[in-house]
C-alpha positions, 0 to 999 in steps of 0.5 A: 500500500506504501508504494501505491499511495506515492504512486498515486501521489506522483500521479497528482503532482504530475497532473499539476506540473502538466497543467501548470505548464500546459495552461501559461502557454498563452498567459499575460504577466498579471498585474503584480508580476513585472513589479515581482520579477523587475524586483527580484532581478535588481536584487540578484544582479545589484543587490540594492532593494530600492523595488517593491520593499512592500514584499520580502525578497525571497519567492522575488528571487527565486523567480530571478534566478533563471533569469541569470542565465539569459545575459538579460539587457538592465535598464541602468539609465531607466528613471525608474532604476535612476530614481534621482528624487524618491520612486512613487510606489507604480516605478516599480512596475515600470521598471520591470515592464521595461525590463520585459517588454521594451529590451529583452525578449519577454516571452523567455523572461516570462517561461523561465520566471513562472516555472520556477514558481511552478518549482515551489507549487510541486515541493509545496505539494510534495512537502504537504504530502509528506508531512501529512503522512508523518502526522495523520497518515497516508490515507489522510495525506492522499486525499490532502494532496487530491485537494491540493492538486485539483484545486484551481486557486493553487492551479491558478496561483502556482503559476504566478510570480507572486507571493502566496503559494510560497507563503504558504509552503513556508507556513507548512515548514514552520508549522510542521517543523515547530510540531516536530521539536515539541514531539522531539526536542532536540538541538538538531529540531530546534535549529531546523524549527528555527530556520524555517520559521525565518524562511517562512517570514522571507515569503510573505510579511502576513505570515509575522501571524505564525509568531502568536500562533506558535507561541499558543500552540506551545502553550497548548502543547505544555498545558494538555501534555505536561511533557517531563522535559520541557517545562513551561520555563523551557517552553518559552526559552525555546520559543525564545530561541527558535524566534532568535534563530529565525531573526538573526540566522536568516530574516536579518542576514538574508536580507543584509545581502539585499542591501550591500550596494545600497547606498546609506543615504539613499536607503535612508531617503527611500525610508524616510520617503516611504513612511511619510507618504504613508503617514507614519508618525516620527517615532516610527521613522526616527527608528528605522533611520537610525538602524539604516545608518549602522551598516550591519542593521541595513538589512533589519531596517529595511526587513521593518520598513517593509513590515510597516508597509504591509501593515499600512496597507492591511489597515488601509485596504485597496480599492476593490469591487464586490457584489456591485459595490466599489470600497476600499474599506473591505467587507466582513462577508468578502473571504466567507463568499469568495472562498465559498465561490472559488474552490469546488463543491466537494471541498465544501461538502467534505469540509461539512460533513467534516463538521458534521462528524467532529461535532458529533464526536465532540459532544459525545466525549463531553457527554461522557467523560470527565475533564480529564478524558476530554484533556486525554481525547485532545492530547490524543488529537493534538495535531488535529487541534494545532489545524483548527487553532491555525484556522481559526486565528488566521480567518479571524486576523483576515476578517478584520482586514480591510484588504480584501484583495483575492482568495489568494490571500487564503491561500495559507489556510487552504492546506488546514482546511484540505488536512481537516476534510481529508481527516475526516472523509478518512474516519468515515471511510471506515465500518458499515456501509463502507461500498455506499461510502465509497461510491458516494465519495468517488462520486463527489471526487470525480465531480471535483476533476471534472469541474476543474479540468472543464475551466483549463487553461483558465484556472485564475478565473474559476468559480464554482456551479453555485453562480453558474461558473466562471463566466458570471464571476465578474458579477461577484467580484473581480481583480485576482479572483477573475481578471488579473490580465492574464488574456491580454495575450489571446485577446492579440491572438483573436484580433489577428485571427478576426483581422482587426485594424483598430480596437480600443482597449482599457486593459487591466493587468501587468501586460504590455498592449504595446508589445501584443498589440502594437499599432492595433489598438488604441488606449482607452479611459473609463473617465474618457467621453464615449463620444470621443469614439471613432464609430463603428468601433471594437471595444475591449475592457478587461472586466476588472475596469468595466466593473469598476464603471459600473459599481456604486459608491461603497462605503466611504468611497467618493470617486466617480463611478458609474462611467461605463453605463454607456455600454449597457446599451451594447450587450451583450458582448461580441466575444468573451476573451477567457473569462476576463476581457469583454468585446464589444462593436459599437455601432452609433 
């Protein structure tokens, strides 16, 4: 059995590669990438983080590091490496749009820098497997590794140089690491937990959550076990240790070699910049400027500068459309409804009858047993606890955000929830009515296939039968969840094919119009007069930016909206490009 479940599991993760590969054949860069992989080959090649400090630099560099080997063209005297006065916060993306698009081949930067990401997608499948074996058995780690496999956001978000999947691998060596010492204390398991704990904190600045949750999670595991070797005065130090380990053997280091070209005084004014325009006090600026100025703190001043940002920004939230509104303060219904929408049915129904199941088992063990059979049963489930604890903490944290930014931002607890399903399924694919099990459960798994190889090479914009699938998604929500950019490049394709001289585009997306399109398409603005159009027309938008024109004023949202209406009068459109880019012929 040993050897058939890894086959099995080989055979999940190849479908991945396969489908990952195979589906970004015809993909534009999304909106994030060119910012990402500009980024990440300035810090390889110059070493200096004057890019997108918004972001740790790992997954950025990883993404870079085939890059290396194309002898690519660096835009030394581009004003957005130059940066003669502080860089707003859009040179980045234009820096690496003329990194890509303008003095190198991009569809050679664009191949290499997304099967690097698809690199990380197969050991984070790999990873899970493993280690879901190792805690909850194989049975267990197979139908994990299926979830993981057939889920169209991982599909979807492997592919992309961003930092989501990574931070989610880098959730699951944490965790599972930092299981592993408290299970076996040792010097060895110690520094690993250690490392991987600072890996993980390179990925993604949301993961600075892993600190509160491993820190209960250790409490935990001292109050229910009273381990004879680790006292809580242990517990603690160790927590201690694990977090030095984490800071000053990989984040501070790691980020050192990031900054040895860069100037001080550039990195001082760059700092100094980024927190008064977004309006951090003097305390806070105060800080970092004094740590840039001592070289071997460079690094931790810019590892905190980046933190700030990104806790900015997750207070501030980012202009988004929902369910026919336009806000930027976010919505506490958005993750419970996106992510209701954008993994399939059986994951949703496994995760109910999932529920179902353990809370039937938890109320027979607290109608029967004493305190002390309860602490037992828990003990016995600890590992199952450390998933709900996980769970529950980050969809809280994420519930108060104001980003509300993609299911992606999910992405994290995505393996948590596939362990708990799969944990479950396992128990009941046990005693009587095993066959009626079987099939009902081979049925809903079958479905699951279907439903995401049906939306193939689209799995960015895959939502589930409750709204009738992908092609009414944009009437929920848009931006990463549907439309990040990604048909600039078959929207060319079909243009040439129907042998169209003109066409009028508002493109959403990290794509180059001018690189696909080139003297065919004319640039077109949402706030433009309509009547400006030179008729008979083709028209495309990307349905991120229709949506937008379309949405009313959310919650304390006071820019202009509602200047697409117009093109209510020439639905529906001739040609649905992907599921993400409308077209339409404006006759009069």
């Amino acid at each position: 059995m040993k050897d058939k479940t890894n086959i099995i599991a080989f055979l999940f993760l190849s479908f991945v590669f396969i489908a990952s590969i195979l589906s970004i054949k015809d993909d534009t860069l999304t909106f994030d990438e060119p910012a990402h992989i500009g980024a990440g080959y300035s810090y390889l090649v110059k070493k200096e983080y004057r890019l997108n400090p918004e972001h740790p630099p790992l997954i950025k560099d990883i993404a870079a590091i085939p890059l290396l080997f194309l002898k690519l063209n660096f835009p030394e005297n581009h004003y957005s490496w130059q940066q003669k006065e502080p860089a707003p916060w859009w040179f980045q993306f234009d820096f690496g749009k003329e990194l890509i698009f303008k003095i190198n081949q991009p569809e050679k930067i664009i191949f290499f820098s997304k099967t690097a990401m698809i690199v990380i997608l197969i050991l984070c499948g790999l990873y899970l497997f493993f280690e879901t074996k190792n805690f909850f058995g194989k049975r267990t780690a197979l139908l994990t590794l299926f979830f993981f496999s057939f889920s169209p956001t991982f599909l979807a978000h492997g592919r992309l140089v961003t930092t989501d999947v990574g931070a989610t691998f880098g959730t699951l060596l944490a965790t599972f690491n930092f299981l592993r010492f408290l299970n076996s204390p040792s010097k060895r398991n110690l520094f690993l937990a250690g490392i991987f704990l600072g890996v993980a904190l390179l990925t993604k600045f949301s993961l600075i959550l892993l600190l509160p949750f491993l820190f209960i999670v250790a409490l935990l595991f001292w109050f229910l076990l009273k381990p004879k070797n680790l006292s809580l005065f242990k517990i603690v130090l160790y927590f201690v240790l694990i977090n030095t380990i984490a800071f000053f053997l990989v984040i501070i280091p790691f980020y050192q070699l990031h900054v040895l070209n860069y100037e001080k005084e550039r990195q001082i004014r760059d700092i100094y910049f980024n927190l008064e325009d977004l309006g951090f006090p003097d305390f806070f600026k105060n800080i970092e400027v004094n740590l840039a100025k001592i070289t071997f703190l460079k690094g931790l001043a810019q590892y905190l500068l980046g933190l700030l940002m990104a806790i900015h920004r997750t207070a501030s939230g980012n202009t988004m459309f929902f369910l026919g509104e336009i806000s930027a303060e976010g919505w506490r219904h958005y993750f419970p409804l996106v992510f209701l929408l954008k993994e399939p049915l059986t994951l949703h129904l496994c995760l109910l009858i999932s529920f179902i199941f353990l809370t039937l088992k938890l109320k027979k063990i607290l109608k029967e047993q004493s305190w002390h059979g309860i602490k037992k049963s828990l003990v016995f489930n600890f590992n199952l606890l450390v998933v709900l604890l996980f769970l529950l903490l980050y969809w809280f944290v994420s519930l108060k955000s104001k980003l509300n930014l993609g299911v992606r931002h999910l992405l994290p607890t995505f393996p948590f929830f596939y362990i708990l399903a799969s944990f479950s399924v396992e128990k009941i694919l046990q005693g009587k009515y095993l066959k009626l099990k079987t099939a009902f459960f081979s049925f809903l798994f079958l479905w699951q296939i279907i439903s995401v190889i049906k939306v193939f090479p689209h799995f960015l914009s895959y939502f589930n039968e409750i709204i009738g699938g992908p092609k009414n998604g944009f009437l929920y929500t848009t931006d990463s969840n549907l439309d990040w950019g990604q048909d600039l490049k078959r929207l060319a394709l079909w243009v040439e094919k129907q042998k169209i001289d003109k066409i009028y585009l508002d493109y959403f997306g990290g794509g180059d119009p001018d690189y696909y399109l080139k003297e065919k398409y004319v640039p077109w603005n949402g706030k433009n007069d309509p009547s400006s159009l030179k008729k008979p027309a083709f028209f495309a938008i990307s349905l991120n930016s229709l949506q937008s024109g379309r949405a009313l004023q959310g919650k304390n949202f006071h820019e202009d909206t509602l200047f697409y209406y117009w093109l209510f009068k020439y639905e529906p459109p001739i040609y649905r490009v992907g599921y993400s880019i409308s077209v339409y012929y404006i006759k009069d």
